[in-house]
VEXMIFI-658720 format. One record per residue (C-alpha): residue number from 1; residue in three letters; y, z, x. Coordinates in nm, 4 decimals, always signed. Last residue first. Example, Ala and Ser with C-alpha at 12.3 -4.5 7.8 and 13.67 -1.06 7.14 Angstrom:
2
+-----+-----+----------+----------+----------+
!   k !   r !        y !        z !        x !
+-----+-----+----------+----------+----------+
!   2 ! SER !  -0.1060 !  +0.7140 !  +1.3670 !
!   1 ! ALA !  -0.4500 !  +0.7800 !  +1.2300 !
+-----+-----+----------+----------+----------+
This chain:
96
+-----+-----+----------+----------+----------+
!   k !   r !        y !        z !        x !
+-----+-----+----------+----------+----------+
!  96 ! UNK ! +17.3179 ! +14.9193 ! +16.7891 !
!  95 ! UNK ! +17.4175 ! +14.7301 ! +17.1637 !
!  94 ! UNK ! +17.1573 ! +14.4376 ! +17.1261 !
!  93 ! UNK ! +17.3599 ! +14.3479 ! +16.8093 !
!  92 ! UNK ! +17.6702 ! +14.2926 ! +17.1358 !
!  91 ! UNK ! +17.5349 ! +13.9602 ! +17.1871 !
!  90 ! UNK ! +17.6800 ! +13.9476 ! +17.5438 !
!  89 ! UNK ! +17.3619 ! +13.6957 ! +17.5902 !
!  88 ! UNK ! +17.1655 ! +13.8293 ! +17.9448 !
!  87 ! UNK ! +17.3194 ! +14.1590 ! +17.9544 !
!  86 ! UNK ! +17.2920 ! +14.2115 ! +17.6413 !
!  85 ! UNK ! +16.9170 ! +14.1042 ! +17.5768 !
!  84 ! UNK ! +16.8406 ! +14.3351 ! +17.8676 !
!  83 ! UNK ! +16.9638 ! +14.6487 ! +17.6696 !
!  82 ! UNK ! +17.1964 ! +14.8713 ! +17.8387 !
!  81 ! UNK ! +17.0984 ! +15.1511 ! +18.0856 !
!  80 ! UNK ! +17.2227 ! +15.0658 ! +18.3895 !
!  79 ! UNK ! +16.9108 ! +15.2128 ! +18.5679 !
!  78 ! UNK ! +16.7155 ! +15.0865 ! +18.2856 !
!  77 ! UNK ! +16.9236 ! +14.7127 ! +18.2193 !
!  76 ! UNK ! +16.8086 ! +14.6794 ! +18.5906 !
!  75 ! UNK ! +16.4230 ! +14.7386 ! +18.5665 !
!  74 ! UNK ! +16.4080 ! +14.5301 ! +18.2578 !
!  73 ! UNK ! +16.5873 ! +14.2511 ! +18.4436 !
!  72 ! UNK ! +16.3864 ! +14.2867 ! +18.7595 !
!  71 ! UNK ! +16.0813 ! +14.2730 ! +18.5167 !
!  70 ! UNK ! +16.1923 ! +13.9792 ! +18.2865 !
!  69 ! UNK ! +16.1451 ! +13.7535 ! +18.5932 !
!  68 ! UNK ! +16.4126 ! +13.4883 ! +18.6871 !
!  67 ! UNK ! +16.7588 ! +13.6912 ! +18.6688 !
!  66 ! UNK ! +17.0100 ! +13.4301 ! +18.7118 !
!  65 ! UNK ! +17.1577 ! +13.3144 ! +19.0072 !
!  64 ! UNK ! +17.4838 ! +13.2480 ! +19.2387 !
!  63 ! UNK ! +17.7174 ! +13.4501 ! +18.9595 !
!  62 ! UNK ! +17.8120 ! +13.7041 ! +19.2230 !
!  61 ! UNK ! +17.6813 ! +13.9811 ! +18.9953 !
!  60 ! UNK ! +17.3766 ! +13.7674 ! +19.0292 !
!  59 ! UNK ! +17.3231 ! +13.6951 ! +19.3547 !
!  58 ! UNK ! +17.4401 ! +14.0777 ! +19.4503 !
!  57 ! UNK ! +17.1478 ! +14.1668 ! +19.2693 !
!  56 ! UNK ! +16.8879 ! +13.9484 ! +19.4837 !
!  55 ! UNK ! +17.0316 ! +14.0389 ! +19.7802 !
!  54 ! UNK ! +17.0283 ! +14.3761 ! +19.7420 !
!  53 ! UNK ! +16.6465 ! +14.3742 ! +19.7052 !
!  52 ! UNK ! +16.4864 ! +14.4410 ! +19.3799 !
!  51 ! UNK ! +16.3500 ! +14.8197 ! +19.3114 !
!  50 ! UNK ! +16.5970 ! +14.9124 ! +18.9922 !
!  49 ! UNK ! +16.7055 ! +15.2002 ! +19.2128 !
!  48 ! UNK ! +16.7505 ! +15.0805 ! +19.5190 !
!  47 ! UNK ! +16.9598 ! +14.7263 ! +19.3451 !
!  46 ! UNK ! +17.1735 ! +14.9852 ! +19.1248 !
!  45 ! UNK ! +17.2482 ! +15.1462 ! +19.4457 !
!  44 ! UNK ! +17.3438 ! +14.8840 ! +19.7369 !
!  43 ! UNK ! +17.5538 ! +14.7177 ! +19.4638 !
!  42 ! UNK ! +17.7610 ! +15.0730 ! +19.4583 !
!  41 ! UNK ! +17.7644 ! +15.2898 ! +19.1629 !
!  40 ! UNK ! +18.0511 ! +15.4249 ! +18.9269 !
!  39 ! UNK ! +17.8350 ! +15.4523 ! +18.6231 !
!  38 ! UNK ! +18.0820 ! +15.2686 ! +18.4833 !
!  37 ! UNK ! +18.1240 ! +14.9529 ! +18.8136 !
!  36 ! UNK ! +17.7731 ! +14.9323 ! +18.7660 !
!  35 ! UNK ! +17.8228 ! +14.8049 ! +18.4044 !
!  34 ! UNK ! +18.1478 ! +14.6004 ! +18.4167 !
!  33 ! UNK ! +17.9532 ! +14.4425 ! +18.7304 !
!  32 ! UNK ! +17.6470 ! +14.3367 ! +18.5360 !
!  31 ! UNK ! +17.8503 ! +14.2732 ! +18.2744 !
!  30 ! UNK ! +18.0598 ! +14.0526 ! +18.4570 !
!  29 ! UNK ! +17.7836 ! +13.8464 ! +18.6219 !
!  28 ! UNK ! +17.5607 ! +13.7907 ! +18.2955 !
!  27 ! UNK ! +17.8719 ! +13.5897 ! +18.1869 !
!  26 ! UNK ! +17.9484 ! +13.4470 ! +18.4590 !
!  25 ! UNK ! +17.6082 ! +13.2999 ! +18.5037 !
!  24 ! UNK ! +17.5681 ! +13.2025 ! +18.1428 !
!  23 ! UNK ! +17.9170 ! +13.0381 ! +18.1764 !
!  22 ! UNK ! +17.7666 ! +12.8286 ! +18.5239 !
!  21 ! UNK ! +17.4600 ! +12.7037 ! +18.3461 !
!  20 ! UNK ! +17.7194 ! +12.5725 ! +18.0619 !
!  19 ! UNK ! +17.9006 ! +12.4388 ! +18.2970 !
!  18 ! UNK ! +17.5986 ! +12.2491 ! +18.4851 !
!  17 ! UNK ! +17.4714 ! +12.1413 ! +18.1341 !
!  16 ! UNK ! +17.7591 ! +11.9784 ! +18.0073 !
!  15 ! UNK ! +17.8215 ! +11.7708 ! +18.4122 !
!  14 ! UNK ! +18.0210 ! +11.9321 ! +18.6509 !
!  13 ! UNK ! +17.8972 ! +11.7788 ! +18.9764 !
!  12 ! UNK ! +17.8516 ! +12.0410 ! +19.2175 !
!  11 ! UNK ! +18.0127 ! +12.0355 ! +19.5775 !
!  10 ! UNK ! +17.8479 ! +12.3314 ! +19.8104 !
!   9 ! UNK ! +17.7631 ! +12.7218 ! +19.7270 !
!   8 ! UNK ! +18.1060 ! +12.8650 ! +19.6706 !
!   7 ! UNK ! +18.1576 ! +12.7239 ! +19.3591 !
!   6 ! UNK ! +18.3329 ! +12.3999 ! +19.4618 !
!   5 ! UNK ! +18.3837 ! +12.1603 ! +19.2116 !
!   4 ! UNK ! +18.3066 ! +11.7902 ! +19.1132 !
!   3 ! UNK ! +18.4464 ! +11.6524 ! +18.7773 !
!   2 ! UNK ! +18.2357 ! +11.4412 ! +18.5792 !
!   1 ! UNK ! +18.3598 ! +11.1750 ! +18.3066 !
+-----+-----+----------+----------+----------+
């Protein structure tokens, strides 16, 4: 059986994948923001210094998207310093 829900960005058909897709997305989302929200930064910030656009980071603490190239995810775990592998997995062995 598939449900259909609304995640801001149109109808999506909740099949396994899609909600596992959309728990990674959370997932990275509230650490990202957990993060930031520490060091007491705004979006505007953490995007300036980690060189992406603000778009592109508010996408993912938003849970929209995921990081797609290792470098805007190296470049943010830096300025948020935390490991990428956390942010991307919660696997808090990236944390020791």
């Amino acid at each position: 059986m598939h449900f259909v829900e609304d995640f801001g960005v149109g109808v999506v058909a909740l099949t396994p994948r899609n909600t596992a897709r959309q728990k990674e997305k959370n997932g990275v989302a509230e650490r990202l923001r957990y993060e930031r929200i520490r060091l007491g930064k705004t979006q505007k910030q953490i995007a300036e210094l980690a060189d992406i656009p603000i778009r592109t980071y508010r996408d993912w603490e938003e849970a929209r998207t995921l990081p797609r190239t290792g470098e805007n995810l190296e470049a943010v775990s830096g300025v948020l310093r935390v490991p990428a592998g956390w942010l991307l997995t919660g696997d808090e062995s990236y944390l020791k």
